[in-house]
N, C-alpha and C positions, 0 to 999 in steps of 0.2 A: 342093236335095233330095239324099239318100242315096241311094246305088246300092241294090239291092235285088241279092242274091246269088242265082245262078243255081243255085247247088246248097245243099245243106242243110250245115251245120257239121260234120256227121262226114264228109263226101265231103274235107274238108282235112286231116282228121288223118293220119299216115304210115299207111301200112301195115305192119302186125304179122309180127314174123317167125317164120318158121316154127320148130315145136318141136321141128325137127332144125338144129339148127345146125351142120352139120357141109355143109353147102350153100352157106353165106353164103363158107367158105373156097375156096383154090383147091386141093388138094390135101387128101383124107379121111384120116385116119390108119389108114383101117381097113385099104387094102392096102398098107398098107409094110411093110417087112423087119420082123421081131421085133426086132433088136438095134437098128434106126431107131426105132422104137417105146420100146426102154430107154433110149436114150442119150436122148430128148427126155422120159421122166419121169426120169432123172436132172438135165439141166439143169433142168425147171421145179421142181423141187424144191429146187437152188440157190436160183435165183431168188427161190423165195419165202422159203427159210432170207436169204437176202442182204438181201432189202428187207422183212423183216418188221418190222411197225410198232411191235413191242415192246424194238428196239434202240434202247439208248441211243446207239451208236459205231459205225462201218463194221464188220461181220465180213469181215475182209482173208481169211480161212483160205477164206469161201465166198466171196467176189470171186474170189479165185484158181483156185480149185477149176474153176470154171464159165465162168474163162478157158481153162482145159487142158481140159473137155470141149468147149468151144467150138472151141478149136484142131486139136485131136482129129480133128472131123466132117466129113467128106466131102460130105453129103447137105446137097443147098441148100434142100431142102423140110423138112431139121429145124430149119438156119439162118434161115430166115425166118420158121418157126413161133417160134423162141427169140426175135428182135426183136419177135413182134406180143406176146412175152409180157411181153417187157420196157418195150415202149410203152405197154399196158394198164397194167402198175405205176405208169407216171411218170403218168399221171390218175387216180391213185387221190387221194380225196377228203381224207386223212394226209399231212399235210404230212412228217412224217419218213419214210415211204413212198417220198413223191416224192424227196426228198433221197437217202437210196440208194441209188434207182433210177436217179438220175444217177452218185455216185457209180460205178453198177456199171456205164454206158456209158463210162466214162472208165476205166476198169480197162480 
C-alpha cells in the first residue's frame, strides 16, 4: 500500500521570499558610506559591461578596469558583494555569459 501524506502538497513547497530582499543578505547597502555605495555601482557595472551576453570576444579594457577597482577597495562588504555578483553571472542561463564570467575570475 502507499503511504498517505501527512500534510497537504503545498506544506512542501519552499517558502517564498520576502519582497525586500535586502534581508536574505549579510550586510544592507543602505548604511554604507556613499563612496562604498559608488565604488560597488561602479564595479557592478563592469561586470555587467564585462559578461554581457552580446560579446562576441573578452572586453580585456573592462576585465581590467574592474581588476583596478577591485584592487582599489578596502571594504570587504563591497568585496563580497562583487563575488556574489560575479557568481550570479557564471549561472546565467547564456552560455557566452558564463564564459566571460570565468574569463573575468581568471583576470
Amino acid at each position: 500500500q502507499r503511504a498517505t501524506l501527512s500534510q497537504p502538497p503545498t506544506a512542501r513547497c519552499p517558502r517564498r521570499p520576502p519582497s525586500n530582499m535586502t534581508s536574505y543578505f549579510k550586510h544592507s547597502t543602505a548604511s554604507w558610506d556613499p563612496r562604498d555605495k559608488a565604488k560597488l555601482d561602479t564595479i557592478k557595472g563592469l561586470i555587467e559591461q564585462a559578461t554581457s551576453d552580446i560579446l562576441n570576444t573578452v572586453d580585456w579594457g573592462a576585465n581590467m578596469q574592474m581588476v583596478d577597482e577591485v584592487n582599489s577597495t578596502d571594504n570587504s562588504d563591497v568585496l563580497s558583494e562583487a563575488v556574489r555578483l560575479i557568481r550570479k553571472r557564471i549561472q546565467h542561463k547564456n552560455p557566452r555569459v558564463v564564459m566571460t564570467s570565468l574569463t573575468l575570475t581568471e583576470t
